[in-house]
Structures are given as C-alpha cells and as structure tokens.
N, C-alpha and C positions, 0 to 999 in steps of 0.2 A: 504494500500500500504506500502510493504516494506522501512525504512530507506535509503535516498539517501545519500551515502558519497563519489561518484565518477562520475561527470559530463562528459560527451564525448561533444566536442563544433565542428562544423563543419559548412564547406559552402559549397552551391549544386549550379548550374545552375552559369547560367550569372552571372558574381562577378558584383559589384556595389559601390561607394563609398559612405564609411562607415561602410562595413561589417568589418573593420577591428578596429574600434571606440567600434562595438559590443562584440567582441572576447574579448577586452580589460576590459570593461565593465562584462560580465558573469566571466571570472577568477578571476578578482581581488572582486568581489563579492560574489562569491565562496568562495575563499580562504578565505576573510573576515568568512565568515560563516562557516570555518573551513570544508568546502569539499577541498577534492580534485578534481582536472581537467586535463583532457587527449584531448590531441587537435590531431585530426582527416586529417590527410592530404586527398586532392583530392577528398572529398564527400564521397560518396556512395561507390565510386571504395576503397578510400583509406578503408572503413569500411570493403569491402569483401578482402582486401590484408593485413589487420591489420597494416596497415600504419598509426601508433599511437605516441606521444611523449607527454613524462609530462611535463606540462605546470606551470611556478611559475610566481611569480607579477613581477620577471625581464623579463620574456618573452613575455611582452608587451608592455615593455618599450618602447616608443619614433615610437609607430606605430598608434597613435590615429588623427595623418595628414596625413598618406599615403593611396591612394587609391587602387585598387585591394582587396587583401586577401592574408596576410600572410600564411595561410592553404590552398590555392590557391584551386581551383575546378574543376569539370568534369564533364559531361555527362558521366552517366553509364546504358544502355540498360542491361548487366546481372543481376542489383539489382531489376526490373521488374519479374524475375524467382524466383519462390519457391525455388531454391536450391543456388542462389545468396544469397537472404534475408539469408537464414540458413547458410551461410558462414557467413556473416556477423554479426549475432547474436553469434555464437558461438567465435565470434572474440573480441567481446563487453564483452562476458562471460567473458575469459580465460584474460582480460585488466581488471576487476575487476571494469566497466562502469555501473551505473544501473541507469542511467537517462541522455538523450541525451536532448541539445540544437540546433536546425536547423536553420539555415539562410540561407533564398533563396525565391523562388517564388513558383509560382502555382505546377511546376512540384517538387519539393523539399516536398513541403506541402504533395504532393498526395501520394509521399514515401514514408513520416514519418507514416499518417495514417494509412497506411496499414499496413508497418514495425510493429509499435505500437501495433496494433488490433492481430496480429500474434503472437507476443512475448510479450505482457504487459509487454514492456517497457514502462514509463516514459517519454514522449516526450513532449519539448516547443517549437513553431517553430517563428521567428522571418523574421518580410516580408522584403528581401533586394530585389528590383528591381526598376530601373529605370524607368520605366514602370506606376507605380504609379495604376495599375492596380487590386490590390486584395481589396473583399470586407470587412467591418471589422475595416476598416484603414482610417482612414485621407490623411496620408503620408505615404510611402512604403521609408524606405532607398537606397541614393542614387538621391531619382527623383529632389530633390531641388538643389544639384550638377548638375547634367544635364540639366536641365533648364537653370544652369547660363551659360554652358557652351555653348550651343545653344544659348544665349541672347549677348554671347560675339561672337559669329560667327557673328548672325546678325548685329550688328552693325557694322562691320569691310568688312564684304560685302555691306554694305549699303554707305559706304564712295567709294567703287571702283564702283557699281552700279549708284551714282549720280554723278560722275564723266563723267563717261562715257553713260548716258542716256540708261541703261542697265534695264532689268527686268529678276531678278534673281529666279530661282526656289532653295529652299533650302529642303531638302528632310533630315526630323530627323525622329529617332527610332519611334518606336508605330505602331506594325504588327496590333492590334488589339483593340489598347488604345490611345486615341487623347491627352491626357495630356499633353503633352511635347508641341506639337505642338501648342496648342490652348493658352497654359501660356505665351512660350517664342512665339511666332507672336504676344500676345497683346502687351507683355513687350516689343518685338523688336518693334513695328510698322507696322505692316505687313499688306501689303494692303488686302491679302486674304489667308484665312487657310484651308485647305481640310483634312478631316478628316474621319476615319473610321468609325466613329457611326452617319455620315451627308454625304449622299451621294450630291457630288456638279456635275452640267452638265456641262460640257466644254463649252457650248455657254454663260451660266450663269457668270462664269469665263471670260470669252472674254467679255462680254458686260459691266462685273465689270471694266475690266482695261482699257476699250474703254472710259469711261466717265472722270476715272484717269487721262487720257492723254488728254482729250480736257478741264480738270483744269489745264493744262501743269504739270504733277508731273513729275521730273525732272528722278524719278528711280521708280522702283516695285517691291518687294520682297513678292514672292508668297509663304508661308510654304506646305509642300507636309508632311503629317504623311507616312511612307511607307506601311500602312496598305491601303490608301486612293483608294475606287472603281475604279478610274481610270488607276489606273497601278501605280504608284510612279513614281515620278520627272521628268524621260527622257521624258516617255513617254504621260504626262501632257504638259510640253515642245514642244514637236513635235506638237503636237495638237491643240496647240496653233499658235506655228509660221505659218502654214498653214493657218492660217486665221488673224492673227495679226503680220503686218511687221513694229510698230511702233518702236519698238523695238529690240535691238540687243538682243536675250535671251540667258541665260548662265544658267548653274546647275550645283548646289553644293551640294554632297553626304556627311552629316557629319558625317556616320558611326560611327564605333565604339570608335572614339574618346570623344563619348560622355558618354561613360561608365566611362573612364579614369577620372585623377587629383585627387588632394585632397579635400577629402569633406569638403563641406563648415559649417559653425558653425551651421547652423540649423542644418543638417546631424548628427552631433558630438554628437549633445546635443541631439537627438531623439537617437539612437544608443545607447550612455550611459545609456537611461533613457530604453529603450527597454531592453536590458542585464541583468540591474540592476534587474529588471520585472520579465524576467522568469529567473533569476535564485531561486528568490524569489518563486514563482509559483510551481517551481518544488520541492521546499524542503516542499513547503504548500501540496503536496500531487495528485496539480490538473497535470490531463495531457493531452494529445490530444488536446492543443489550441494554438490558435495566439497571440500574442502580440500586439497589434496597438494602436492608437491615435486617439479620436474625440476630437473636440474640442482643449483641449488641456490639456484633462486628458487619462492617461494608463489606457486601458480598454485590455477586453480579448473576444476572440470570438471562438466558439469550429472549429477543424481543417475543420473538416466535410461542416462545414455552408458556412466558409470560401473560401472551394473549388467548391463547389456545386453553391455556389448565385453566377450569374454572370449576376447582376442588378445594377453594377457600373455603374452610368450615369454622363455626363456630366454635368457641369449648367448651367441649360439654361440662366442663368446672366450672365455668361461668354460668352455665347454661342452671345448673343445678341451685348452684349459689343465689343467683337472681331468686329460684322459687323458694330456699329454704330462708333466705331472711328475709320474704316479705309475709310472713306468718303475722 
C-alpha cells in the first residue's frame, strides 16, 4: 500500500457525543506524525460536493467538551450509487486524500466498505453511536453520555412521580438495541424494563406493578426501549391503564435529547484513545477495520465482521439483575 501523507476525517449518520473528542484526537495525531488532515464537512454528501477544509492543531482547539460534530453530518442516499461513490472518489483524488478516517455506525461502516473495496482507499472507521450496538466493541462512542443523561431524566421524574403516586413510562432511544435502556432502568431504579431482544407480555407487566402497589410503592417508572415489541411508550401506556387504575400514568419521550450534551470523561478518554488508534492503523498500512474496546484494551476488528455479526447480546447478568432489584 501506497504512503499515506493526507488523512480525510469525517462523521456519517447520527452525531453522538464524543465524535468531536475523536476529530481532535486523529488531527492532532496526525499532524504529530507529520500527515497532513482534511476535514470532511456533512459525511458522504460533503465527500461527493468536495466540501473539504484543512485542518491544523488550532482547529480543534477547545472542542474536546462539546457534543455534536464540528464537521457536522448527513444522511446521503446518492453515495449508495456507483456514480455518487465516483464523484466522491474523484473528489478525494483532486484534495490530495489517500486515506480516510470514518466515525459513525453501522450505516457509515457499510459505506466505507464498499467505498474502500471500489477505490482501494485506505479506510479506518471508528464506532460513534449511542446505541452501543456494533459488534467488535465494548463501548460505541457516545453510549456512556446517554446513559447519564437518561439516568439524570430518571431521577428527576422519579421525584414528581413519588410525589404524586404517578407510574411513569419513560421511552429512551434503542430501535433495535436495549443498552441504554437496561443500564440506565438498573442505574435509575426502574421497576420494569422492556426491551427489544426480550419480548415482555403486557399482563406480565401489569401483574409486575400489581404486586409493587400492594408493597405500597409510593411511584413506578417503567423504561420503554423504542425498539420494544409492544409498540413504544404510549402505547404500553394505554395498555396498561385499561387494566391498571392504581395509578395516574404519565409518559415521557426522551428523544433526541439524548444524543445531545457534553460527553462525559469516559466518552473523552475512549475517543482520544480510538483517534489516536486509527490514525496509527492507517499509516501501519492496515485498512478496512474498526477500532473498538474489550476489556479495556484497543483492539481492531475487520469492517466486514463488524457489519455482518449481528450477535451483540445482552447479559444475561444484567438481564437478571434488572429483574431481581426491582422487587
């Protein structure tokens, strides 16, 4: 593989905080290593508009506590076309780019693959998603910021829910991944968690908070994943009331506010530590891989494996834990 002396750094899909910890992290790591770096506005879109800027150690000054993405991001259906990708390549070309760093998720990864395989470019792709979702990885940048910030919702509805003898449904992110859910409901307290990869019955559910209420539990904060068999939040909610009048129910959609804030110092220091990684990675030559975290060593896993295993499971320690303390 050709010499890399010009990195392109970009972020694709759903922004996450921390992605911009990483940004910081691959530049000034870079530049340490005497590359130069081209920072990629709006993902994929910005690659086929040539929407590019050079990037120095002052251009990341004072953005390693802000959340979003300073190269901010997009959804791009053209870069899926052969003639998208070749816009895009030839844009990479004519910028003097010969090895890309990616941040984003599953649909970001399946880009670059392809991208890569097409043009033997150079690609290292780092997992920013909330979501906590891709194989590979420990932690996905981002998910431990969401987490807190869901653990600080639930507590702050749990003070108006006890107040008022209220049973609150809380419905956080997770279309297809219970993580968020199952962490911040132990951390919060949560009498009951529904999740995507555990289908729960609605009478199963009612008989759990029927027993809560004859140990008089003064509130109930039910976590809803929006991924969860039953429909998300409302309509768990309704489902409920119809057969449980113990309680006044109320739901709370914590949306996309969970994306948002400044990420938190574990965020920072994975982020740094991920950056630092492939930018490393890509001047050693390797390419088409992930960056992630077991344990609590930087490991790499090829893009392919990455996308393809989709045997992330829950623990069932966790899984357990959730039901025995919320008795």
């Amino acid at each position: 593989m050709k010499e890399i002396n010009r990195i392109g750094v970009f972020t694709s899909g759903g922004d996450s905080p921390g992605m911009n910890a990483a940004i910081r992290a691959v530049v000034r790591t870079a530049l340490y290593k005497n590359k130069q770096v081209t920072g990629i506005y709006h993902g994929y879109q910005g690659m086929m508009d040539g929407d590019f800027i050079p990037m120095e150690s002052r251009s990341v000054s004072n953005i390693i506590q802000l959340g979003g993405t300073i190269l901010k991001t997009a959804r791009c259906l053209p870069f899926r076309t052969v003639e998208g990708r070749a816009q895009a390549y030839k844009n990479l070309v004519e910028a003097g780019i010969d090895g890309l760093v990616a941040i984003g998720g599953d649909g970001t990864f399946t880009g670059a693959e392809i991208f890569s395989r097409e043009y033997d470019i150079p690609v290292v792709c780092i997992p920013g998603t909330i979501d906590n979702d891709l194989y590979g990885t420990d932690y996905t940048l981002g998910y431990d910021t969401a987490t807190n910030t869901v653990i600080e919702a639930i507590d702050k509805i749990r003070d108006t829910a006890a107040s008022h003898d209220r049973l609150f449904f809380i419905e956080v992110m997770g279309r297809d991944s219970g993580c968020i859910a199952l962490n911040a409901g132990i951390a919060g307290g949560a009498e009951a968690i529904l999740l995507p990869e555990k289908a729960t019955a609605i009478d199963d559910l009612i008989q759990h908070l029927s027993k809560g209420a004859r140990q008089q539990k003064s509130s109930s904060i039910v976590i809803v994943a929006e991924g969860d068999h039953n429909g998300g939040a409302y309509n768990v909610a309704k489902r409920v009331k119809e057969k449980f009048s113990h309680y006044d129910a109320k739901v709370s959609i914590l949306g996309h506010l969970q994306r948002g804030g400044s990420p938190s110092s574990f965020d920072r220091v994975l982020a740094s530590r991920m950056g630092y990684a492939a930018v490393n990675q890509l001047i050693a030559g390797n390419t088409r891989i992930m960056i992630g975290m077991r344990g609590n060593e930087i490991c790499t896993t090829p893009l392919e494996e990455a996308i393809n295993n989709k045997e992330y499971k829950l623990s069932e320690d966790m899984l357990e834990i959730a039901e025995v303390l919320s008795l």
